[in-house]
N, C-alpha and C positions, 0 to 999 in steps of 0.2 A: 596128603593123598598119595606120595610117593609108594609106601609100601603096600599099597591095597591093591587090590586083585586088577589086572587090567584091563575088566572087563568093569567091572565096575566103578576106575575111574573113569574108564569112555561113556558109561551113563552118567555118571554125576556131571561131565564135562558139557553131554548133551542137554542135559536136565538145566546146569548155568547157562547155555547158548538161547534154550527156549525161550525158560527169563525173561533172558535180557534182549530176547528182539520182541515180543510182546511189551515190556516198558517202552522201547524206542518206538512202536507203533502204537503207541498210547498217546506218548508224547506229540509225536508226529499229528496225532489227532485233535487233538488240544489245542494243537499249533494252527492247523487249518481250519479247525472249527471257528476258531475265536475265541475257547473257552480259556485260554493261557492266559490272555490278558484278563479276562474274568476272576480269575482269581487272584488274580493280584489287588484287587478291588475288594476290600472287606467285609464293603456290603455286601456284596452281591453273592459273597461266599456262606455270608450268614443267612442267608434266605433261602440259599439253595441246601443249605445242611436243614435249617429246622424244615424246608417242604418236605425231604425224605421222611421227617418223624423217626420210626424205630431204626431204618435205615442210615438213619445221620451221621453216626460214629461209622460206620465203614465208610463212608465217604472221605473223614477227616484220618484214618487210618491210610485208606490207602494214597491218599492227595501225602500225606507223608512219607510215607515209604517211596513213591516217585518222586519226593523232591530232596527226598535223600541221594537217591540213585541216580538223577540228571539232574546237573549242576544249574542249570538255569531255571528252574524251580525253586523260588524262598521257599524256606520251611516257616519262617518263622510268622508270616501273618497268617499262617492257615494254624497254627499253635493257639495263634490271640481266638482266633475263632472260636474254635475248639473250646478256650476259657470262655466266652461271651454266651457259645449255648450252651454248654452243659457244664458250668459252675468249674471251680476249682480242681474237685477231687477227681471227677469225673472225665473233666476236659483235662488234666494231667495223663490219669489212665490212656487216655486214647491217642494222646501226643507220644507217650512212652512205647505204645505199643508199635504205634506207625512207624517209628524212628527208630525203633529198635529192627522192625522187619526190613525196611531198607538199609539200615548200617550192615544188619548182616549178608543181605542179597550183595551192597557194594564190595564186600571182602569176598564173597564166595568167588564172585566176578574178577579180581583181581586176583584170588589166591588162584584161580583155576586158569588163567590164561597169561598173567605176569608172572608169577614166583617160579614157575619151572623154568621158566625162558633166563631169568635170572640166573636159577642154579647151571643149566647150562652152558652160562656165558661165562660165571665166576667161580662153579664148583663149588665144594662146601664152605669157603669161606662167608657165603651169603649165608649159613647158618646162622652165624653168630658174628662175631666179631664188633667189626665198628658198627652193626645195628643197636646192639648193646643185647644184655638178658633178658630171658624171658619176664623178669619181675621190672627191668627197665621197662623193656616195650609196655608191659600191663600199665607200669602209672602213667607213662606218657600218653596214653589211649586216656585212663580216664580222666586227668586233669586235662587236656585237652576238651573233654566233653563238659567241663564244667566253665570254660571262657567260651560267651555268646560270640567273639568275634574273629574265632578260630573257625575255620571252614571242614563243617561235618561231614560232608562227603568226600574231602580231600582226604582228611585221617582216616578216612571209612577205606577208600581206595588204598591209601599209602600203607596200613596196617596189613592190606591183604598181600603188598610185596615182601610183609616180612617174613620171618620163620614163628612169629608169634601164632602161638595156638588158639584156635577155634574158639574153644569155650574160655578162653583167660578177656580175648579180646568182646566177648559177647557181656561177660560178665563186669569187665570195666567199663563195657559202653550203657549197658543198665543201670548201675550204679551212676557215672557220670551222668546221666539225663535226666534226671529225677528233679534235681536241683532246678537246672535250666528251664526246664520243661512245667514246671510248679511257676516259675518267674513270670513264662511266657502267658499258660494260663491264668494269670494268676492274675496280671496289666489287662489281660483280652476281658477275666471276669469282671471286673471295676470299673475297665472303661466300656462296657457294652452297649450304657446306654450313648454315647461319644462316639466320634467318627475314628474307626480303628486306626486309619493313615496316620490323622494325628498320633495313637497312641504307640502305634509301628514306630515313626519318627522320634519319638521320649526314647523307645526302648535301645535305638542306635546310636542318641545320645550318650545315653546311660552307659552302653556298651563301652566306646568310644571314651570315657572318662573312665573307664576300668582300665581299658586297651592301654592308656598312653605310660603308664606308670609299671607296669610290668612289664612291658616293653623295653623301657628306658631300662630297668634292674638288669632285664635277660643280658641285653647289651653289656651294660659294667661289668658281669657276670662274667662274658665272654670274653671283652678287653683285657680284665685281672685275670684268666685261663690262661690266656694266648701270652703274657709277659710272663707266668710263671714257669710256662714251658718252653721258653724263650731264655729264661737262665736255665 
């Protein structure tokens, strides 16, 4: 946004500030309603999607894009939901869609209020450098979207501090979620007639048995880096 018109980054800046004090007051409401803990409750999230009917999928759309964008919001049992009323294909579609609309609200949010602050504390060296390329940042964004027990609104945020472009990081977070977001779906459609907790619980198993094993590699990864640059 640096070389755009100044008047027009002071709207777009406006336009991110509205935003994101409408989601904090959403939240805030959720919070004092009691509806917060509601959703963390699988039932209770599936009965209140199918009473909407035609309305259901906005519901499940935008329950994810605010729990992209505030971190203490799971995404992922309102995902299962999502698979339990409206099948696979469907409950994918609208997991993809919510989580794409907040991944990109998180970056907008970040790019417009952290990354300048950035540039001028460190100058152009925040362009590039030790963040790495443009095609680094891109995979990193989307193999990140593709491990459950990586935190998506943290990369959603972090991505916005970088010099990474707009549309490289939208199009690696679409791509990366498709997978995920099909998994999550996909446990919610199977186990629907099942108590989703339980099924919540399988899928942090599940995570957690991916997590330990690439974990341990990144590490040797790292050890063998650090002694090669160490001769």
């Amino acid at each position: 946004m640096d070389g755009h018109h100044p008047a027009i980054r002071k709207l777009w800046l406006l336009g991110t500030l509205l935003v994101l004090i409408v989601l904090v007051l959403a939240y805030f409401h959720l919070d004092s309603s009691g509806h917060l803990e509601r959703i963390l409750d699988g039932e209770w999230l599936r009965e209140q999607t199918l009473a909407l009917g035609i309305w259901g999928p906005l519901l499940i759309i935008g329950l994810m894009a605010l729990a992209i964008v505030l971190n203490p919001i799971p995404s992922a049992p309102i995902a299962m939901v999502s698979g339990a009323v409206f099948g696979h294909a469907w409950g994918t579609l609208y997991v993809v869609l919510g989580a794409e609309i907040g991944a990109l609200i998180a970056f907008a949010i970040a790019r417009a209020f952290g990354y300048g602050l950035l540039r001028r504390l460190f100058g152009e060296r925040v362009a590039l450098g030790w963040l790495g390329s443009q095609n680094a940042l891109t995979w990193m964004v989307f193999v990140s979207r593709l491990l459950p027990f990586v935190s998506f609104d943290l990369v959603s945020y972090g991505a916005g501090l970088t010099p990474l472009k707009a549309w490289r990081f939208a199009l690696a977070t679409l791509l990366g979620l498709i997978p995920a977001s099909f998994l999550l779906a996909h446990f919610g459609g199977e186990l629907s007639q099942t108590n989703l907790s339980l099924a919540m619980n399988a899928m942090l198993l599940i995570g957690l048995l991916i997590a330990v094993p690439l974990i341990f590699r990144l590490i040797r990864a790292h050890d063998r880096r650090d002694r090669e640059t160490g001769k």
